[in-house]
C-alpha positions in Angstrom: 107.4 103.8 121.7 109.6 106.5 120.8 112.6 106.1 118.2 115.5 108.6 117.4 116.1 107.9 113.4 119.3 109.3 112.2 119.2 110.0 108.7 122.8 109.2 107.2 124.6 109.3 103.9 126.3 106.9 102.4 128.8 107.1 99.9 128.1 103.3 98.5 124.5 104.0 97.9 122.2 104.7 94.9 122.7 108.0 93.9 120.2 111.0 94.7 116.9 110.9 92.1 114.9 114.3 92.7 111.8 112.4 90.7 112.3 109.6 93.7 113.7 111.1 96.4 111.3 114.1 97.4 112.2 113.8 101.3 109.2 116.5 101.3 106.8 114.4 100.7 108.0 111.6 103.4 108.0 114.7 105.6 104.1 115.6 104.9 102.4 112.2 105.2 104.6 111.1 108.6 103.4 114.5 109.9 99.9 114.1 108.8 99.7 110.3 110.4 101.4 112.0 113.6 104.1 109.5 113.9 106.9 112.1 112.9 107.2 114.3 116.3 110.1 116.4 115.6 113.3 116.6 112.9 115.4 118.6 110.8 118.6 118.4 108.7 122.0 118.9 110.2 124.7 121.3 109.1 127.8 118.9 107.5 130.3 116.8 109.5 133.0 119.5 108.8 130.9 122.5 111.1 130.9 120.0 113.8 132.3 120.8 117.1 133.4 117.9 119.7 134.0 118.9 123.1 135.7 116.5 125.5 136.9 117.0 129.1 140.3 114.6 130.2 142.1 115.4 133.5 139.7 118.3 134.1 140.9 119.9 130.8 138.4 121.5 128.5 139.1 120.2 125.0 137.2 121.5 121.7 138.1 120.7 118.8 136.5 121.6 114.8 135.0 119.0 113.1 133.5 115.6 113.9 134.5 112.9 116.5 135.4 110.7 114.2 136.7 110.9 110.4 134.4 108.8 108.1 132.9 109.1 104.6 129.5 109.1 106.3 127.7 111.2 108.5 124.4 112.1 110.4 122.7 114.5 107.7 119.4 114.9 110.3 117.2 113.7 112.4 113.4 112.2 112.9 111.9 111.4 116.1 109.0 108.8 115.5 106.2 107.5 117.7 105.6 104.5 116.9 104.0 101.2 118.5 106.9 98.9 118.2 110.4 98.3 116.1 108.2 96.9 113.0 106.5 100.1 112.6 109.2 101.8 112.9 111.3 99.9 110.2 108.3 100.6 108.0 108.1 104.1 108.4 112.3 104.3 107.9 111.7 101.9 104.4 109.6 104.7 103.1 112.0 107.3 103.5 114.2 108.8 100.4 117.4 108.3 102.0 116.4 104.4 102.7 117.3 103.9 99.2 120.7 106.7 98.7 121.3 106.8 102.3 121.0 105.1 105.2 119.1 105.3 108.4 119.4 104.3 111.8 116.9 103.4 114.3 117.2 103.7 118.2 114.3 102.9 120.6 114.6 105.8 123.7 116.3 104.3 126.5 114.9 106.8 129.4 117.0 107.1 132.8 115.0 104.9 135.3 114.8 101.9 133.0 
């Protein structure tokens, strides 16, 4: 199964430990096990861009959707063989512990 993991901060969390929070390292062995496919970090909320359309106007705005003290730092897209291994592979990610992260199974069209 594929899973989209957004990698989030949050503001209520432990704080940032460089001795144990080398995202790095999560980065290597996920790669080397082959269950990370793809992922990077995201530029901040405030470089966002929304776009909408509403009675067939064109509307762009700066910044994010919505205005929270959290947002999506990055992503990870992991192969994995079900929601358990999935939740493990999150729980050994740095930002498990001063972040937050989000799991979503892909939902392709057709289903």
């Amino acid at each position: 199964m594929h899973f989209m993991m957004f990698v989030a901060t949050d503001p209520e969390a432990e704080p940032y430990s460089a001795d144990k929070d080398n995202v790095e390292e999560w980065v290597e062995e996920m790669d080397r096990r082959g269950v990370r496919l793809s992922g990077e970090r995201l530029r901040p909320a405030a470089d966002a861009t929304t776009v909408r359309v509403r009675n067939d106007e064109l509307l762009v705005t700066d910044g994010p959707f919505a205005e929270t003290k959290e947002w999506i730092a990055g992503y990870d897209i992991l192969e994995c063989a079900d929601l358990e291994e999935a939740i493990a592979v999150a729980a050994k990610h740095p930002m498990a512990r001063f972040g937050r992260l989000e799991l979503r199974a892909f939902w392709p069209f057709g289903d």
